[in-house]
Jmol script that loads the backbone (N, CA, C; Angstrom):
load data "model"
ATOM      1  N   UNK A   1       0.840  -1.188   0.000  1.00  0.00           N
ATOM      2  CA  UNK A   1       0.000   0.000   0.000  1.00  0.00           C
ATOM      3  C   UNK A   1       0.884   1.250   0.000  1.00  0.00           C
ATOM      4  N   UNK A   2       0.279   2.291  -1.004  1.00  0.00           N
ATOM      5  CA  UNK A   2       1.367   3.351  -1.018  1.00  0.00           C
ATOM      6  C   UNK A   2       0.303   4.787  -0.671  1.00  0.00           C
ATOM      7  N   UNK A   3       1.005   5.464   0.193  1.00  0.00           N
ATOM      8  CA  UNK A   3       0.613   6.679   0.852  1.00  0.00           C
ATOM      9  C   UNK A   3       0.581   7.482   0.120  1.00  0.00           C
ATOM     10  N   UNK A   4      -0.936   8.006  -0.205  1.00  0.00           N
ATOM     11  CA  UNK A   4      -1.236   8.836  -1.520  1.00  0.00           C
ATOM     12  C   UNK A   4      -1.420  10.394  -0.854  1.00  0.00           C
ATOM     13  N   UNK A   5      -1.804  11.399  -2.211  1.00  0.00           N
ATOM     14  CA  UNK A   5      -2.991  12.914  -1.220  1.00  0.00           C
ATOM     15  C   UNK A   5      -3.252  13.371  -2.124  1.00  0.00           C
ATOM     16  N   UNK A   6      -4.048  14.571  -2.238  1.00  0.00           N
ATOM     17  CA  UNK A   6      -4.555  15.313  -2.443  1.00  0.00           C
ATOM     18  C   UNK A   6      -4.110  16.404  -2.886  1.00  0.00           C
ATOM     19  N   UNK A   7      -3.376  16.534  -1.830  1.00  0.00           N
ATOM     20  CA  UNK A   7      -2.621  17.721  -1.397  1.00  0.00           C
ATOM     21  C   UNK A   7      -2.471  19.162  -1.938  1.00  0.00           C
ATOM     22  N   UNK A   8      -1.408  18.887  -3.469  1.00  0.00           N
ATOM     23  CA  UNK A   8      -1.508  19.640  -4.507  1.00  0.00           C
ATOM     24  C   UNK A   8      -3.054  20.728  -4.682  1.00  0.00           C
ATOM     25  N   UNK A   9      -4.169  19.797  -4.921  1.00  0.00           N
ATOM     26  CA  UNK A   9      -5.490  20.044  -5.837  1.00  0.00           C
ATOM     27  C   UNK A   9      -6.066  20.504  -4.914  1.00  0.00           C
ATOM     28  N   UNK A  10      -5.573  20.312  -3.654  1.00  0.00           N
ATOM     29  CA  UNK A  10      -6.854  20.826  -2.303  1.00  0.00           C
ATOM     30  C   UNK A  10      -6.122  22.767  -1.712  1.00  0.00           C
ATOM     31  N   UNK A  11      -4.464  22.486  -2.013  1.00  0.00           N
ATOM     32  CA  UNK A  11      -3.849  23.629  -1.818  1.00  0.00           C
ATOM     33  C   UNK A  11      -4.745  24.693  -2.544  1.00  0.00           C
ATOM     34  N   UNK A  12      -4.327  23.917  -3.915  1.00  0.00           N
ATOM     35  CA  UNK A  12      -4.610  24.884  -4.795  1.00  0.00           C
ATOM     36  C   UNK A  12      -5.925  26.176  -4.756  1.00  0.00           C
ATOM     37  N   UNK A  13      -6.951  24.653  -4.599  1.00  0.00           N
ATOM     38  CA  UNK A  13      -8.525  25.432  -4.642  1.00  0.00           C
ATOM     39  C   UNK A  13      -8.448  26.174  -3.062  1.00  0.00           C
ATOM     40  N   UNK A  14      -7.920  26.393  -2.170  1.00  0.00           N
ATOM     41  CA  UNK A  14      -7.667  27.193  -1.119  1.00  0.00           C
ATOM     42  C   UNK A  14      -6.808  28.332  -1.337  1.00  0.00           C
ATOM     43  N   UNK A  15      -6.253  28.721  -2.521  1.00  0.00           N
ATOM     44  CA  UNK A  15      -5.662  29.652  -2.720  1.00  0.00           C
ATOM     45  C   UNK A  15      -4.094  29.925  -1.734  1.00  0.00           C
ATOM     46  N   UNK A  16      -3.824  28.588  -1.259  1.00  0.00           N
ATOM     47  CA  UNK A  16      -2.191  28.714  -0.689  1.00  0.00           C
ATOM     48  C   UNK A  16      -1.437  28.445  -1.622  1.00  0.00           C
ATOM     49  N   UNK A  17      -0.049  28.768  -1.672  1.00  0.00           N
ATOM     50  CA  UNK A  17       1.188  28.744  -2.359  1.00  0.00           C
ATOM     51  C   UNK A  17       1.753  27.750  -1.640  1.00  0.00           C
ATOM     52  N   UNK A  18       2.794  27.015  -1.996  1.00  0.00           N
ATOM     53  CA  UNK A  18       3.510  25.643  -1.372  1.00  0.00           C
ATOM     54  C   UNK A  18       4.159  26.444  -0.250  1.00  0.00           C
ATOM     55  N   UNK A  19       4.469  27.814  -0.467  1.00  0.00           N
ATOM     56  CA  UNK A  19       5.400  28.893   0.537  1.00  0.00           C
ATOM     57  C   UNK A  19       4.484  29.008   1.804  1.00  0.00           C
ATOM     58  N   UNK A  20       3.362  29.904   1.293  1.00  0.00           N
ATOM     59  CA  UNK A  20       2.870  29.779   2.129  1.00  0.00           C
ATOM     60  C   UNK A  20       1.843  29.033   3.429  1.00  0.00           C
ATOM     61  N   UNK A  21       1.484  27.860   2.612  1.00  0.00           N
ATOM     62  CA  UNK A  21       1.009  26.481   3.375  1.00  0.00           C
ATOM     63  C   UNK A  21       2.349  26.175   4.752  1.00  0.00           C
ATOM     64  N   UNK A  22       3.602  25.982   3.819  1.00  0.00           N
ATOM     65  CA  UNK A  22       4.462  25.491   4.840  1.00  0.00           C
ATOM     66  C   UNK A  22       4.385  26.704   6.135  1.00  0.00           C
ATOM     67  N   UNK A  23       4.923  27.469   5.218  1.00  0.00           N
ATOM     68  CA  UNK A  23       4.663  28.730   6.491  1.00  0.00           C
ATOM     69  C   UNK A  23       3.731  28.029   7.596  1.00  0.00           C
ATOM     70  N   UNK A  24       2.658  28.796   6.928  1.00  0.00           N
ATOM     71  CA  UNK A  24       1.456  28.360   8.295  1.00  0.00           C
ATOM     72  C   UNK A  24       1.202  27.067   9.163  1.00  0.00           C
ATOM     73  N   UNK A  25       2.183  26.448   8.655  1.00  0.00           N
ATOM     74  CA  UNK A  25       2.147  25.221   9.505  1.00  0.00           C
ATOM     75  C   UNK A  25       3.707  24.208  10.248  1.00  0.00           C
ATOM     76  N   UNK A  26       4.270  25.400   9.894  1.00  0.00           N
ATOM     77  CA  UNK A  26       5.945  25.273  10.175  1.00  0.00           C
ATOM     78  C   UNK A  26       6.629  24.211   8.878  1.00  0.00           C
ATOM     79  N   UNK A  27       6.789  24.440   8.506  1.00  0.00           N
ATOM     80  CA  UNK A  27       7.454  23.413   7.893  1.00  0.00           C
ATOM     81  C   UNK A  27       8.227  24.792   6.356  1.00  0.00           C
ATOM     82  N   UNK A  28       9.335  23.866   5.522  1.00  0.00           N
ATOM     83  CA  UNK A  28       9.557  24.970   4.392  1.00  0.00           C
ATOM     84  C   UNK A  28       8.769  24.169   3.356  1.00  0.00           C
ATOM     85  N   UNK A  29       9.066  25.556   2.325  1.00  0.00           N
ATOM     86  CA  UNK A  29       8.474  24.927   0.926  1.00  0.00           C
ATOM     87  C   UNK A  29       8.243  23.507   0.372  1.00  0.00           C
ATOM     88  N   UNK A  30      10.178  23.429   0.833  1.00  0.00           N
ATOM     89  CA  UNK A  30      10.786  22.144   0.025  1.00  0.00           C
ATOM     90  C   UNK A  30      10.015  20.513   0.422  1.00  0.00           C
ATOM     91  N   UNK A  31       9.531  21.083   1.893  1.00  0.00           N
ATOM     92  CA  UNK A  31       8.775  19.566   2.542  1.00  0.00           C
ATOM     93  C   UNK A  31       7.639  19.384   1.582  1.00  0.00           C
ATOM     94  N   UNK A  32       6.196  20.883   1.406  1.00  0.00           N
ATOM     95  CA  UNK A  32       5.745  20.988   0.534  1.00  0.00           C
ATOM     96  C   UNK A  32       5.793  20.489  -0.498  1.00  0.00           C
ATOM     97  N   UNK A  33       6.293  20.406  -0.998  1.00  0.00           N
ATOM     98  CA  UNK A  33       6.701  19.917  -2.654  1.00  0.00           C
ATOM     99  C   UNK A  33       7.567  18.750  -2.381  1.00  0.00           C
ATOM    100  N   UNK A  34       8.057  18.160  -1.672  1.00  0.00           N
ATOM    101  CA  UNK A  34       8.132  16.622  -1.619  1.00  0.00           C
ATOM    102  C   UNK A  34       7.200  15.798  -1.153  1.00  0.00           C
ATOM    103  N   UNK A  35       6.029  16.263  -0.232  1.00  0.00           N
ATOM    104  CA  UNK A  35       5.006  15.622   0.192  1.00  0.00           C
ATOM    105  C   UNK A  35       3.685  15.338  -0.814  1.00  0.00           C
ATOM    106  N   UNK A  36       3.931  16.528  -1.526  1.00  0.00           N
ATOM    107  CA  UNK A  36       2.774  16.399  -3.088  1.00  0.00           C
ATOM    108  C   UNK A  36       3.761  15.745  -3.829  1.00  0.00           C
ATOM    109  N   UNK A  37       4.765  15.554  -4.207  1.00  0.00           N
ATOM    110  CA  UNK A  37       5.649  14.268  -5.001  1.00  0.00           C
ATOM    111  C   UNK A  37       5.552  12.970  -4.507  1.00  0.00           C
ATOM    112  N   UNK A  38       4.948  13.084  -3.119  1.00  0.00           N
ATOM    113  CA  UNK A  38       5.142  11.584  -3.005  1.00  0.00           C
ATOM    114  C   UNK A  38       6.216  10.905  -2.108  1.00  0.00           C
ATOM    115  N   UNK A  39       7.320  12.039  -2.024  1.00  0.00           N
ATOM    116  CA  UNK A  39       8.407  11.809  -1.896  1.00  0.00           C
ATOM    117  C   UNK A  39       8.845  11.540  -0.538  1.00  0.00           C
ATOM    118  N   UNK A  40       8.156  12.508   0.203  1.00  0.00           N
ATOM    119  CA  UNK A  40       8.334  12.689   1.501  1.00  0.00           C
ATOM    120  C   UNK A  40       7.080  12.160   2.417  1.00  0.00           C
ATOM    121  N   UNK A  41       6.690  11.326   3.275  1.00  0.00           N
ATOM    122  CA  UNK A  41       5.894  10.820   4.186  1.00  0.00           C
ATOM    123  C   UNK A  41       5.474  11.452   5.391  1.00  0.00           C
ATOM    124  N   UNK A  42       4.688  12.936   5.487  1.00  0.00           N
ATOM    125  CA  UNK A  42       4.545  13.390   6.525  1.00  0.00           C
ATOM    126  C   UNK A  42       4.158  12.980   8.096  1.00  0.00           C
ATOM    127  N   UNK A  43       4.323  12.777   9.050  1.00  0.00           N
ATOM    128  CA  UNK A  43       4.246  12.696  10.340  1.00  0.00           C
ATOM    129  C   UNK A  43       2.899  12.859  10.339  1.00  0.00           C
ATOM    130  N   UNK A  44       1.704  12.430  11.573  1.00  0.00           N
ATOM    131  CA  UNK A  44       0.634  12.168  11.770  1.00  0.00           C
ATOM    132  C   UNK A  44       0.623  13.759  12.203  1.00  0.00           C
ATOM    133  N   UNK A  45       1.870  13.977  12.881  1.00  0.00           N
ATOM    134  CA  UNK A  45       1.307  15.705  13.478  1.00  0.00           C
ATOM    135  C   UNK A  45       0.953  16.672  12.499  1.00  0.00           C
ATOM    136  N   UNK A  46       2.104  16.146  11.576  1.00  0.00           N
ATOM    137  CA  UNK A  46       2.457  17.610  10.292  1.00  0.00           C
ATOM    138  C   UNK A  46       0.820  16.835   9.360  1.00  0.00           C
ATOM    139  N   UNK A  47       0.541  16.027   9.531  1.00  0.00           N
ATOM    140  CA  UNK A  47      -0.571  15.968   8.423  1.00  0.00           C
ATOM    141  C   UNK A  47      -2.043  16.437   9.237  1.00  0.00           C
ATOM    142  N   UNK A  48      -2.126  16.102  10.271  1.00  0.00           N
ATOM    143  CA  UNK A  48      -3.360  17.073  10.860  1.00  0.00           C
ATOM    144  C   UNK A  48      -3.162  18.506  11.161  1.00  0.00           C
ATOM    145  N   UNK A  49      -2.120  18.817  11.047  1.00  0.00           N
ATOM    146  CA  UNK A  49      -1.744  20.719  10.622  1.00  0.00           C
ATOM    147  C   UNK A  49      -1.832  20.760   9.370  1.00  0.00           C
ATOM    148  N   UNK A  50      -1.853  19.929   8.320  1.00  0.00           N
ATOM    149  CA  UNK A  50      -2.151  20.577   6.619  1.00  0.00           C
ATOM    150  C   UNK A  50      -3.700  20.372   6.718  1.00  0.00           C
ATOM    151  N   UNK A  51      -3.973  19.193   7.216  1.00  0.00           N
ATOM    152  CA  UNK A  51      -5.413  19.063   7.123  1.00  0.00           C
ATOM    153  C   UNK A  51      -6.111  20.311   7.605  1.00  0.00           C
ATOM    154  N   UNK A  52      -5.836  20.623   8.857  1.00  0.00           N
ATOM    155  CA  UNK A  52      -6.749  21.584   9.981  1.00  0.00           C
ATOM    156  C   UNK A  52      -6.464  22.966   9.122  1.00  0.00           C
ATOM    157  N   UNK A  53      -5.511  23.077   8.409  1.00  0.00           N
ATOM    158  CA  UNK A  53      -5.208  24.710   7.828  1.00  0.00           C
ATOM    159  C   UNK A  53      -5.870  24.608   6.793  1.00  0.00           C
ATOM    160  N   UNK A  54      -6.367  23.933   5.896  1.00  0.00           N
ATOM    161  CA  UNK A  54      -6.644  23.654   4.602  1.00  0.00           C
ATOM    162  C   UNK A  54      -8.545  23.332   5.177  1.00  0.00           C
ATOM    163  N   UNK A  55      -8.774  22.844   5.882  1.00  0.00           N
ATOM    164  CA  UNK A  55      -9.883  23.286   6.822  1.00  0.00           C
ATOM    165  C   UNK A  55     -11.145  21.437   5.643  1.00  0.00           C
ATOM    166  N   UNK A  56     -10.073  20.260   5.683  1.00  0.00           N
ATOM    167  CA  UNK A  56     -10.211  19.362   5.429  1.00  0.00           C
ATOM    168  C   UNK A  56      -9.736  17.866   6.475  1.00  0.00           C
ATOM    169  N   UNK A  57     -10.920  16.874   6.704  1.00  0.00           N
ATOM    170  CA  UNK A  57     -10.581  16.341   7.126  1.00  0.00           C
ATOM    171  C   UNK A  57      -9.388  15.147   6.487  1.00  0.00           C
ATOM    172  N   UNK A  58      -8.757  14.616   7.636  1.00  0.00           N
ATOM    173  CA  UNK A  58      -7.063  14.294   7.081  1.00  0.00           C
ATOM    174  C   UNK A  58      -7.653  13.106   6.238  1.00  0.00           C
ATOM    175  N   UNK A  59      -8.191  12.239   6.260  1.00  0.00           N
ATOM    176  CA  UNK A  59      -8.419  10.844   5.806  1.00  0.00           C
ATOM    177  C   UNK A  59      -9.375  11.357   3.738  1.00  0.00           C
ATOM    178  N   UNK A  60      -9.573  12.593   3.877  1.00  0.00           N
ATOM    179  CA  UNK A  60      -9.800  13.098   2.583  1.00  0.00           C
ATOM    180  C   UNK A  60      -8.580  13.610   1.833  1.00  0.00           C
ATOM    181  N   UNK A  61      -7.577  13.992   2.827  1.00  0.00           N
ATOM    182  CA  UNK A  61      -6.407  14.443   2.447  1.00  0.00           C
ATOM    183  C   UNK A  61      -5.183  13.417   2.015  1.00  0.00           C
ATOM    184  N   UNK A  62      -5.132  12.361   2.976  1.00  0.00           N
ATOM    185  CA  UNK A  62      -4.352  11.477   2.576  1.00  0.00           C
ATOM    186  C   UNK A  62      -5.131  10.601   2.425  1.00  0.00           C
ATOM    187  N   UNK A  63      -4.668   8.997   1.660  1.00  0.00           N
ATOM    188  CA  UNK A  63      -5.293   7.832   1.538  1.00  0.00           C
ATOM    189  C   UNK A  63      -4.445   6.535   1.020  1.00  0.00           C
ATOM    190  N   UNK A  64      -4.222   5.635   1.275  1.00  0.00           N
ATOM    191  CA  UNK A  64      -3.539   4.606   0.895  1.00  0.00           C
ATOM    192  C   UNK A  64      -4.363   4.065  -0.259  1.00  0.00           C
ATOM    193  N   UNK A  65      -3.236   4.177  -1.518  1.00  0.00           N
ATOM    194  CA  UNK A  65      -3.569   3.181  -2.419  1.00  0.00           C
ATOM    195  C   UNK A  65      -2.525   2.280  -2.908  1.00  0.00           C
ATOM    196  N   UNK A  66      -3.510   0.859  -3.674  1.00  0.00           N
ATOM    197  CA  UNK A  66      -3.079  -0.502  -3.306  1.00  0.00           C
ATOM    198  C   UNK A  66      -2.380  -0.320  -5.027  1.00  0.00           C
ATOM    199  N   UNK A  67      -1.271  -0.740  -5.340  1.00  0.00           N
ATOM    200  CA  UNK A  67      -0.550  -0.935  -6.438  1.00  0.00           C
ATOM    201  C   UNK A  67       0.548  -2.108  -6.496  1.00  0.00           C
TER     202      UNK A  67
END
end "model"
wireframe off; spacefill off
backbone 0.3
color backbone group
């Protein structure tokens, strides 16, 4: 099972920048943009701070899919 999101498409329609998302939730850009790549596996904390800022619950935000 691989740890999917949203992320990107949900930023977007909220009108945050990858800059400023991290901002508001501590983190930099660069986590930003490795976490919408895929790349990076956010922490249960750091993902209910994107969720709660983005004003989405987390399990809409992230989701495991089977490949």
């Amino acid at each position: 099972m691989i740890l999917k999101n949203n992320l990107k498409e949900i930023r977007q329609k909220n009108g945050f920048t990858q800059e400023e998302l991290g901002t508001n939730v501590g983190v930099s850009r660069q986590t930003i943009i490795s976490i919408e790549r895929y790349r990076y596996k956010p922490t249960l904390e750091l993902a209910m701070k994107i969720a709660q800022k983005l004003n989405i619950k987390i399990e809409k935000l992230f989701y495991f899919d089977q490949e």
